[in-house]
Structures are given as structure tokens and as C-alpha cells.
N, C-alpha and C positions, 0 to 999 in steps of 0.2 A: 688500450685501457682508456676510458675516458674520462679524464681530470676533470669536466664538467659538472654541475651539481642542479642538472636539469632533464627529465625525460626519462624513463624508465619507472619500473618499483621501487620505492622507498619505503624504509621502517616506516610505521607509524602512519603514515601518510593516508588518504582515502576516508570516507565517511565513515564514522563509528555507528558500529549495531545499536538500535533503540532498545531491541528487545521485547519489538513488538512483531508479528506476524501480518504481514501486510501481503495482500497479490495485488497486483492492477487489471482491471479489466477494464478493457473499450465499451463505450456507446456507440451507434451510430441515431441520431437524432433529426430531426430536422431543428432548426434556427430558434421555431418558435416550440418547440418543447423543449431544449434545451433552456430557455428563457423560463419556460412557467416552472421545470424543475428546479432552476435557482432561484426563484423566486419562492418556492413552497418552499425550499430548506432552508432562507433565508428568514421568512417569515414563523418560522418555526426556532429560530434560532440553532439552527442544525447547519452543517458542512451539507454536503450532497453524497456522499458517501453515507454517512449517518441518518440521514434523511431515506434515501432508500433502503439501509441492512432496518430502520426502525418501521416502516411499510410495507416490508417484506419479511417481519417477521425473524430476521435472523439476530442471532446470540453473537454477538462480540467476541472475539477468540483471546484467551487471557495469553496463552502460551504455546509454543510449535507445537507440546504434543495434543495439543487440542486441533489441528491440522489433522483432516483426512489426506491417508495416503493417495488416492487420487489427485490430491493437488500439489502433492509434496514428489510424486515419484521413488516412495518410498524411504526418502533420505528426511530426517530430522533434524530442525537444526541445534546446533546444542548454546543453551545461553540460560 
């Protein structure tokens, strides 16, 4: 057993759920367009994330079930 109170699972412990639906996707860019994209989203007062779903047209996702299964794997997440 270990008397310790270090290393493993702990209740509670770990990042809490926002609640929000987030994926990450990579760029691969070069130097200087990564440079003029944070400078448009900056200039725009936008993130880079928001900056591209807002030039690309896409809908902000309120909730998991608004997640296509295609990116979900079929699984939901429930919150």
C-alpha cells in the first residue's frame, strides 16, 4: 500500500469540463503566414480559432449533440 499522497488517480483532481465542445486541429504553415494569420485575428480583434470558423463560415457548436458523429466516434458526451 502506499502511505504516500502523491502520484496516481485522485478524487477530484484533473481539469474540470467547460462544457464546451472543443477538437484541436494542426496547421502546418510557414513562419510568414502564420505571422499574417495572427495578425488578421488580431487585427480583427478575434483569437485565431475564431478568426478562421468566422472566414470559413462555420457555426460555433453550442453543445456535444450538435457534434457530428464523424468527429465524435459515435460516442456523446453527456454534460
Amino acid at each position: 500500500m502506499n502511505d504516500r499522497n502523491w502520484g496516481g488517480k485522485r478524487e477530484g483532481s484533473g481539469r474540470k469540463p467547460t462544457g464546451l465542445n472543443i477538437v484541436n486541429i494542426t496547421l502546418t504553415l510557414t513562419k510568414e503566414e502564420a505571422q499574417i494569420l495572427r495578425e488578421r485575428a488580431e487585427y480583427e480583434s478575434l483569437t485565431v480559432s475564431r478568426f478562421i470558423a468566422k472566414h470559413l463560415h462555420l457555426k460555433p457548436l453550442k453543445k456535444s449533440s450538435d457534434l457530428p458523429e464523424s468527429l465524435t466516434g459515435g460516442e456523446r458526451a453527456s454534460r
